[in-house]
N, C-alpha and C positions, 0 to 999 in steps of 0.2 A: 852631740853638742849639749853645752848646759844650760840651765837661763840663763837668761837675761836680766841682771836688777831693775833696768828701767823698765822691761815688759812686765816684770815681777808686780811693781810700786804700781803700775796704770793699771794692771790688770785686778789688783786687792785695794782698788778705788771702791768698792761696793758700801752701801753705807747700810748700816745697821744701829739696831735700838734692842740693848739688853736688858729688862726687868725680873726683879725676882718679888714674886707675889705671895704671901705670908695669908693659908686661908686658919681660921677659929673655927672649928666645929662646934657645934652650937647643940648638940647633946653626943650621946654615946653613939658609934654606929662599926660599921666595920665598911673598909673601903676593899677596890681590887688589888691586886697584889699592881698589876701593871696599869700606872692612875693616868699615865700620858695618854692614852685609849680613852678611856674613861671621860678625860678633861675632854682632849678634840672632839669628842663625839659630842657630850653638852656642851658647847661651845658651837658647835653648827648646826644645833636642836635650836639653843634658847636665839643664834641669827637667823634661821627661819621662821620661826615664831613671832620676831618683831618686824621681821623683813618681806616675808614673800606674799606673794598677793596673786597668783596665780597657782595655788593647790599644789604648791611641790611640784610643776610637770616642766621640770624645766628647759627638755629639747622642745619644747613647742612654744616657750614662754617668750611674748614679744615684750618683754621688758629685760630681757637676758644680758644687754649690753650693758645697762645701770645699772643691772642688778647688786644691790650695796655685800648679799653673802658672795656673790660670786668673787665682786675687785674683794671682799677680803680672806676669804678662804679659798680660792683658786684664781689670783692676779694674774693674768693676761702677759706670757714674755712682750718686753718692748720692740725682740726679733727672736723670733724661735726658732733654738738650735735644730738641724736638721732630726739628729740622731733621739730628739723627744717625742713620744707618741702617747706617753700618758698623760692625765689628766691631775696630777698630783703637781701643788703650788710649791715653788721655792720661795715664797715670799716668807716666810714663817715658822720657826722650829719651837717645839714645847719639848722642855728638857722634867725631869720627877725620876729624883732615883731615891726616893722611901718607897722601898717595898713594903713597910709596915698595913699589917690588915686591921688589928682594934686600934680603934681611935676613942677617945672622949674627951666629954662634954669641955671643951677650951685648948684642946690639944691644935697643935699648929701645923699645918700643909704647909710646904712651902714645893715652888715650880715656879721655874724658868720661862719667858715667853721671850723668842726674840724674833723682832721684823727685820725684814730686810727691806730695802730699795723704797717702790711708791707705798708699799705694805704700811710703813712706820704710819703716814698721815692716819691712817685706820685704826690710829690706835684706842681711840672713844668707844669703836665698834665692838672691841675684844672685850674692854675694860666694862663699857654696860652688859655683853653676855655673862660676864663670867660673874656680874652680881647678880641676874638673874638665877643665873646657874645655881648663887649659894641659897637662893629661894626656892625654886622649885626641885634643887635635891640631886648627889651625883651620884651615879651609881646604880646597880640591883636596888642600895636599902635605900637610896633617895635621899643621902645623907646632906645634911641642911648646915651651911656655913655662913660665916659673913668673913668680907676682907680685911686681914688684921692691920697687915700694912705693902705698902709696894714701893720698890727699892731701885734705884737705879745702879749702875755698873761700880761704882765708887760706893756704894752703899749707903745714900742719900735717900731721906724718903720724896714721894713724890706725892703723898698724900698725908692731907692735915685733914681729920674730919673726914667731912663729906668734899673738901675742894681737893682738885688736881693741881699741884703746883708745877706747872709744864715749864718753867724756868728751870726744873731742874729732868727734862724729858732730853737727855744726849744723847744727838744723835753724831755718832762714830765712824770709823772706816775700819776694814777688813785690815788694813796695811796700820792704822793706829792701833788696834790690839794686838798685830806681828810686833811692834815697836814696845809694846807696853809689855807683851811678855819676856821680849830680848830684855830690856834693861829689868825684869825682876827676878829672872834668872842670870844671874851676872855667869856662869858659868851653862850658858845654855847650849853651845857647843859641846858637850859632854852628855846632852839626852842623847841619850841610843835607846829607849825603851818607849813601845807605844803600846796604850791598853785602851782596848774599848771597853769602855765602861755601859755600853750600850750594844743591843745584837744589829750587826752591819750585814746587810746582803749587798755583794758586789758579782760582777762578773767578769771573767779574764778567758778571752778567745772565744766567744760566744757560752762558755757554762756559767752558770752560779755558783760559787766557790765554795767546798765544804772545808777550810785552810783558809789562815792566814798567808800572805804573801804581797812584796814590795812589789812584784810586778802586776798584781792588781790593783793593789791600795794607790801608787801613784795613777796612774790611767783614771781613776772613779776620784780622784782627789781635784785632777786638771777638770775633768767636764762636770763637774759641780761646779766649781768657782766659772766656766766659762758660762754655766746655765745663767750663775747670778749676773754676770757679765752682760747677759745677754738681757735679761731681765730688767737691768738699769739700762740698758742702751749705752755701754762704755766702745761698741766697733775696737774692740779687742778681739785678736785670734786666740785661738786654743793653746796652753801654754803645755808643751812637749817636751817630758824629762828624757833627753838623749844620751845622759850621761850611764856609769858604771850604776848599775840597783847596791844599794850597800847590802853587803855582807850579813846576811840573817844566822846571828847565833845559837836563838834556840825559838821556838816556835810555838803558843800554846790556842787548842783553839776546841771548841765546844757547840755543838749546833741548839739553836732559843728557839721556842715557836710561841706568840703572841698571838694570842687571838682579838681581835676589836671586833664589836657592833656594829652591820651596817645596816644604818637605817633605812636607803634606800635599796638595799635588796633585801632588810628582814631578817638577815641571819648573820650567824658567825663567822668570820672570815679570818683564816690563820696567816698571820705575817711570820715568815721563816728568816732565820739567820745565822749568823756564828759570833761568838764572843770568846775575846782571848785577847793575847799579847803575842809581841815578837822583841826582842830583843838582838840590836843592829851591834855590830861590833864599829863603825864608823858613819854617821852620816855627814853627807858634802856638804860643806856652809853654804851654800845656791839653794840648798833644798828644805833650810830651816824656815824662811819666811811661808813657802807652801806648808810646809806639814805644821806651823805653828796656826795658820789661818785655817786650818782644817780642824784645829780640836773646836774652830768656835762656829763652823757652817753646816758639820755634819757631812759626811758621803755614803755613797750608794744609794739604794732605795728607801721609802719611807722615813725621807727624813721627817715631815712635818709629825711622826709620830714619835719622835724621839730617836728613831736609828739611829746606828751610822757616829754615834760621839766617840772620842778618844781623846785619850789626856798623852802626852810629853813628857818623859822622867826620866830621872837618869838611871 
């Protein structure tokens, strides 16, 4: 069977808050080639540092319920799908595709932060880490930024100065940006083409996929949006493509390994994946509202590190 448009529209109820944050390097430095790491990592350094009070230990910390890093870097689902066993938050994706390594002194970072659900209220918490962050430096070289400007979805600033102008802080639904992309692609019926622009690790029939493929990519497409689902507390079921997988015309795919810092274990840890495209010779109009809510939620694993993105073309 296909979807359902009205289970489709309840089901991408999810509400979210996209910014795009503009950093000024503040002299010459050289950054990582992959800065999504790099960011999340100083960004839950500078919210421990103003946040915890119990020495980092935090299976034994009896403030763990309030704890302010925890609701914002690892939010709590509102009912937690069975099939989740990690400890990795949906509440929040950081998007940065400048691979550029020299930077100088006035040159411009720009990255993506987007909350989703109870996450968005948090957004004070991100917004004072990450000035912290251009103080005490990101990176090996500790490179030293200030925030040039922060932009919302429409490309409105939200910042004059030193003030937030939260008049202009919108917050969205997963099914308004399926709506916003359909009418800017007046011919969006004619995407047959999906490229990750980002390395996605998914899994189909218990493996982790080294290939692209429709019958992965819809399955890790549905239990993301049911996670966020779940996350908001929307008491939506899992949305299940029973229809024909469209026709994969040609297939391109390449295996990424990323490594990130973790500072609670001390060392290197490699995030694996693939990156590629496929190219559909038809996709079903039932199936454009999901796969267009998916270029903006991320799927698979480690999304909050940037995984998992894909764009729609034709």
């Amino acid at each position: 069977m296909s979807l359902n448009f009205q289970q489709l529209e309840r089901a991408l109820q999810v509400r979210y808050v996209k910014l795009c944050f503009g950093l000024r390097m503040t002299e010459d430095t050289q950054l990582p080639v992959n800065k999504v790491s790099a960011l999340r990592g100083g960004i839950g350094e500078m919210l421990l540092r103003a946040n915890c009070i119990r020495d980092r230990r935090c299976g034994n910390c009896d403030f763990e319920s309030e704890c302010i890093v925890r609701r914002t870097l690892y939010s709590r689902f509102d009912e937690k799908p069975d099939f989740v066993t990690s400890g990795d938050s949906v509440g929040y994706v950081l998007e940065c595709e400048d691979y550029g390594e020299d930077f100088y002194e006035g040159d411009i970072l720009e990255f993506h932060l987007i909350l989703f659900g109870k996450t968005i209220v948090y957004f004070s918490q991100f917004l004072q880490a990450i000035y912290q962050l251009g103080m005490a430096g990101i990176g090996k070289t500790h490179a030293r930024y200030e925030v040039a400007f922060i932009r919302n979805t429409l490309g409105k600033d939200i910042l004059r100065g030193l003030e937030v102008l939260m008049g202009q802080y919108k917050v969205l639904t997963l099914w308004d940006y399926v709506r916003y992309r359909q009418k800017k692609s007046a011919d969006y019926e004619d995407l047959c083409r999906i490229r990750f622009r980002t390395p996605v690790t998914v899994k189909y029939q218990g493996k982790v996929q080294q290939t692209l493929s429709m019958e992965a990519i819809l399955p890790a497409l549905c239990r993301r949006i049911y996670m966020l689902d779940c996350f908001e507390g929307l008491g939506c079921e899992m949305l299940k493509w029973g229809g024909v997988y469209p026709q994969v015309l040609s297939e391109y795919s390449e295996p990424i390994t990323v490594y990130r810092y973790s500072s609670t274990q001390d060392q290197k840890m490699p995030l694996r994946g693939i990156k590629g495209e496929l190219r559909l010779k038809k996709v079903p109009e039932e199936l454009f509202p999901l796969l267009l809510a998916g270029e903006l939620i991320h799927i698979g694993k480690n999304t909050s590190f940037g995984f998992g993105r894909y764009h729609l073309s034709v």
